[in-house]
One Martini backbone bead per residue (centre of mass of N, CA, C, O) as a GRO file, in nm:
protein
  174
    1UNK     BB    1  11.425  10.314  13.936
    2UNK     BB    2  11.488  10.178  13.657
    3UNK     BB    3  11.628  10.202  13.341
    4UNK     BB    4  11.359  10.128  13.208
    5UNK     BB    5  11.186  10.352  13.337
    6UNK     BB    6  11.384  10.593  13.280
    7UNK     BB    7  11.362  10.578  13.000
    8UNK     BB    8  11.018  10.552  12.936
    9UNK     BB    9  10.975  10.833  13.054
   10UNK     BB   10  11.142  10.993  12.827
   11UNK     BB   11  10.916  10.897  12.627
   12UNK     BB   12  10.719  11.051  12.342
   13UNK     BB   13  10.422  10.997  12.251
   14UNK     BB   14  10.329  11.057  11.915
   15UNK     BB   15  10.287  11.197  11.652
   16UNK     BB   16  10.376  11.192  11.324
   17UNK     BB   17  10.509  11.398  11.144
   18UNK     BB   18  10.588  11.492  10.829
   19UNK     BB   19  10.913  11.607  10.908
   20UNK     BB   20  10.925  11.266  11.000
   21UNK     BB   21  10.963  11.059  10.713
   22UNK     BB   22  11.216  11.012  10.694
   23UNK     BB   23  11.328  10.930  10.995
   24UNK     BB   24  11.128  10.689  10.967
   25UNK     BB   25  11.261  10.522  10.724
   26UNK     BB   26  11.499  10.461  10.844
   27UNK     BB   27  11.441  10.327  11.071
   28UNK     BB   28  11.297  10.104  10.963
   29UNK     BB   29  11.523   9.994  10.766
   30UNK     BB   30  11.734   9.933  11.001
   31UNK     BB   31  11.520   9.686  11.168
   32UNK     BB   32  11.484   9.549  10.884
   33UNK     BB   33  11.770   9.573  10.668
   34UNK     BB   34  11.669   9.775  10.421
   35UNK     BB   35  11.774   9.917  10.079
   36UNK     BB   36  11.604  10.115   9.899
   37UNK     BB   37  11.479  10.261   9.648
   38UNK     BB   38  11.364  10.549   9.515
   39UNK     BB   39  11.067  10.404   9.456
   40UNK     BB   40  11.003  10.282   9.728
   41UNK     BB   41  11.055  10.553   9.921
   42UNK     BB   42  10.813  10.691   9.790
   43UNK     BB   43  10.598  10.504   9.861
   44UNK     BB   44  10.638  10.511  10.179
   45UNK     BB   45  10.582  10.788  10.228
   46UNK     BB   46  10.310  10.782  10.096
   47UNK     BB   47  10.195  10.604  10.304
   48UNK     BB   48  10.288  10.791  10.572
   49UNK     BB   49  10.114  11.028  10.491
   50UNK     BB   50   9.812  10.906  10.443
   51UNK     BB   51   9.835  10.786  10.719
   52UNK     BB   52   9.879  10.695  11.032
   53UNK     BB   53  10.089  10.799  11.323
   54UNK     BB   54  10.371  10.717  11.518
   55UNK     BB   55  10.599  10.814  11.776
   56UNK     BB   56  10.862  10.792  11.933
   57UNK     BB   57  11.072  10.986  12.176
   58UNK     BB   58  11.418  11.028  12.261
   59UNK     BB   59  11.400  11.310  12.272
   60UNK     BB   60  11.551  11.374  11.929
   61UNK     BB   61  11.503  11.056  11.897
   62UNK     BB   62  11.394  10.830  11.703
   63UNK     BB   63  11.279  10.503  11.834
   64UNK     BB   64  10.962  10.503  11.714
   65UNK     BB   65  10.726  10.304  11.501
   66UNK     BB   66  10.337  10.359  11.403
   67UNK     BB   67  10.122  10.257  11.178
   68UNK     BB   68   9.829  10.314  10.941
   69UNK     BB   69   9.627  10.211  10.715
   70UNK     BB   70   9.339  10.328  10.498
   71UNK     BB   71   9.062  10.122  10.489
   72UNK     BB   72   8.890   9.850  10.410
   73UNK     BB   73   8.666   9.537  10.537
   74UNK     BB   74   8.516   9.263  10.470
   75UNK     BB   75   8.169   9.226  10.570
   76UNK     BB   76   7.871   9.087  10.623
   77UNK     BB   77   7.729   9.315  10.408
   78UNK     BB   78   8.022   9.473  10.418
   79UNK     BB   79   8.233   9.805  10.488
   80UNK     BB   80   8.472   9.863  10.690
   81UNK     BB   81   8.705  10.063  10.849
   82UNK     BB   82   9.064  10.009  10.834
   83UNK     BB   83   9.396   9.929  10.995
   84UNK     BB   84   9.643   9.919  10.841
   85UNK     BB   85   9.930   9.760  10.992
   86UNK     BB   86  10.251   9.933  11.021
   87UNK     BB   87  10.555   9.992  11.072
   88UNK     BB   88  10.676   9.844  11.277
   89UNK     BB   89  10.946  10.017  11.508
   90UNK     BB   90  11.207   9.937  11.740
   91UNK     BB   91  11.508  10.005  11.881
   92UNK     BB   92  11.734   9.801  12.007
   93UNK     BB   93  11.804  10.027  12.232
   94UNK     BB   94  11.446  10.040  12.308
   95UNK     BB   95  11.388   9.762  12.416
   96UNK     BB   96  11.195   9.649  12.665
   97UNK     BB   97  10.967   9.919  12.779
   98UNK     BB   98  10.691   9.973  12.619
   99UNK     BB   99  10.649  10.123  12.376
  100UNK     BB  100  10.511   9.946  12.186
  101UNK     BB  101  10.240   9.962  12.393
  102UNK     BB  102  10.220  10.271  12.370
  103UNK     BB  103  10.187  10.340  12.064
  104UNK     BB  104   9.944  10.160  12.014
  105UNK     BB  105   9.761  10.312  12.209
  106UNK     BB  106   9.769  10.547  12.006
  107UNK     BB  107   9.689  10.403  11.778
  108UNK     BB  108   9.401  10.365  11.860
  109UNK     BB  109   9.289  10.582  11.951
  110UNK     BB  110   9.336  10.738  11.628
  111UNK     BB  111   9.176  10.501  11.506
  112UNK     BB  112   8.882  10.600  11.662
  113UNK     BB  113   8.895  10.899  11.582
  114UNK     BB  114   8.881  10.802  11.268
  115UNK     BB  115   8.676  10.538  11.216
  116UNK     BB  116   8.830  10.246  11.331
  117UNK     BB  117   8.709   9.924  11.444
  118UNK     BB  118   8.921   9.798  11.235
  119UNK     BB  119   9.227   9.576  11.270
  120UNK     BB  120   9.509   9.477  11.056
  121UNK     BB  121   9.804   9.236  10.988
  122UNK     BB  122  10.102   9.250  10.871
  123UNK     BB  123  10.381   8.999  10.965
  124UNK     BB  124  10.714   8.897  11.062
  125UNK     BB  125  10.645   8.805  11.364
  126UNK     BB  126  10.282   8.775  11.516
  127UNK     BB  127  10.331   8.634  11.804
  128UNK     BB  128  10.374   8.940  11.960
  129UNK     BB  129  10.028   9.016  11.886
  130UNK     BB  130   9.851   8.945  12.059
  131UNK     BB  131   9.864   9.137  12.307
  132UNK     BB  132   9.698   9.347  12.091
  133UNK     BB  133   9.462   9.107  11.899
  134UNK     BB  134   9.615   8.953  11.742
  135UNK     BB  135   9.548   8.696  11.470
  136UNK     BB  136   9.424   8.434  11.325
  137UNK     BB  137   9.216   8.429  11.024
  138UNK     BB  138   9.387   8.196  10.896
  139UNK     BB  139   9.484   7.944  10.697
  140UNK     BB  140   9.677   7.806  10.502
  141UNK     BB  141   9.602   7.702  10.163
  142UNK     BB  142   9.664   7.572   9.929
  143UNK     BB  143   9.533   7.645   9.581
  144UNK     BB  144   9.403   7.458   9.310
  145UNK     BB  145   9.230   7.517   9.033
  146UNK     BB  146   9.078   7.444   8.780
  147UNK     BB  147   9.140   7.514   8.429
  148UNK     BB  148   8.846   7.637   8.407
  149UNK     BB  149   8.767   7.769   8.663
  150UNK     BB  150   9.016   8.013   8.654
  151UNK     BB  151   8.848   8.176   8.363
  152UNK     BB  152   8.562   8.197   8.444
  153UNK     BB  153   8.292   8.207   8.327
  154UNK     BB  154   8.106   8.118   8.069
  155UNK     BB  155   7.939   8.083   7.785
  156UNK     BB  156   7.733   7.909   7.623
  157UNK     BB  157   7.746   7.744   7.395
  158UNK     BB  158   7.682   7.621   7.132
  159UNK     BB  159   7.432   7.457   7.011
  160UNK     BB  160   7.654   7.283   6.793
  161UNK     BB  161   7.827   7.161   7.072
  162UNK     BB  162   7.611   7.047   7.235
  163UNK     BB  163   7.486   6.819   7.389
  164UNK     BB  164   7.248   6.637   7.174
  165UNK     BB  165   7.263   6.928   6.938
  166UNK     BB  166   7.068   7.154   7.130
  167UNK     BB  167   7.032   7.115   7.365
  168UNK     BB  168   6.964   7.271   7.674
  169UNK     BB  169   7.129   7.317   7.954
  170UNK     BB  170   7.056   7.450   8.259
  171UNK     BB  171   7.361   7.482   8.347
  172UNK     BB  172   7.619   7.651   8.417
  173UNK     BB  173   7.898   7.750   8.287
  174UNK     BB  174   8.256   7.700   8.369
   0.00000   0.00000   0.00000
């Protein structure tokens, strides 16, 4: 056994308490850099209490967590039940060992159980999440709409307003 499998044999992939919801946010924190305010570590908290969550465990150490937000997601005629996968962060640490790979499936697992047929993604990294069937479902595109259009329907002009006087145009006005 090499040292990565004897470490991942180590770790152990299970739901994340609730109890363990601020150790989930310092993880976070810490693997991608950030200091949040009170009011933001407020909101992250509510967010990973009220949705799925797993983590990784090397022993009584926290060393990864993957969550999903409770969504729905419109679909052709109707809207789906989905997971919006977030806070995925895997400790410096304890990286290429499978941990990541372990959560995700576990998040699947928790994810179907939930009765979520559907997730998406918004990634930091994105490249890294194909092996998950994650992918681009659009490209970028800046869209500048004129600015009649941007402030939606108007009702028709007045009557004297309109073209010749009071003719009524058939076309919807913009």
């Amino acid at each position: 056994m090499t040292t990565d499998d004897a470490a991942h044999a180590t770790t152990d992939i299970r739901d994340l308490a609730e109890a363990d919801l601020d150790r989930a946010l310092d993880l976070s924190y810490f693997v991608f850099h950030l200091k949040p305010g009170d009011r933001t570590r407020s909101f992250h908290r509510d967010l990973l209490r009220d949705g799925l969550r797993v983590g990784a465990y090397d022993g009584e150490q926290l060393a990864g967590l993957a969550g999903a937000h409770r969504r729905t997601m419109a679909v052709p005629g109707s809207q789906l039940p989905c997971a919006a996968v977030d806070f995925v962060s895997v400790l410096p640490t304890h990286r290429r060992r499978g941990i990541l790979t372990s959560m995700m499936d576990e998040l699947w697992r928790g994810c179907a159980a939930d009765g979520r047929p559907l997730a998406c993604l918004w990634a930091s990294e994105s490249a890294i999440y194909g092996r998950y069937g994650f992918g681009a479902a659009t490209e970028v595109h800046h869209v500048v709409p004129p600015a009649r259009a941007a402030a939606g329907p108007r009702p028709p002009p007045a009557a004297a307003d309109r073209p010749g006087g009071g003719a009524r145009d058939s076309r919807t006005a913009l």
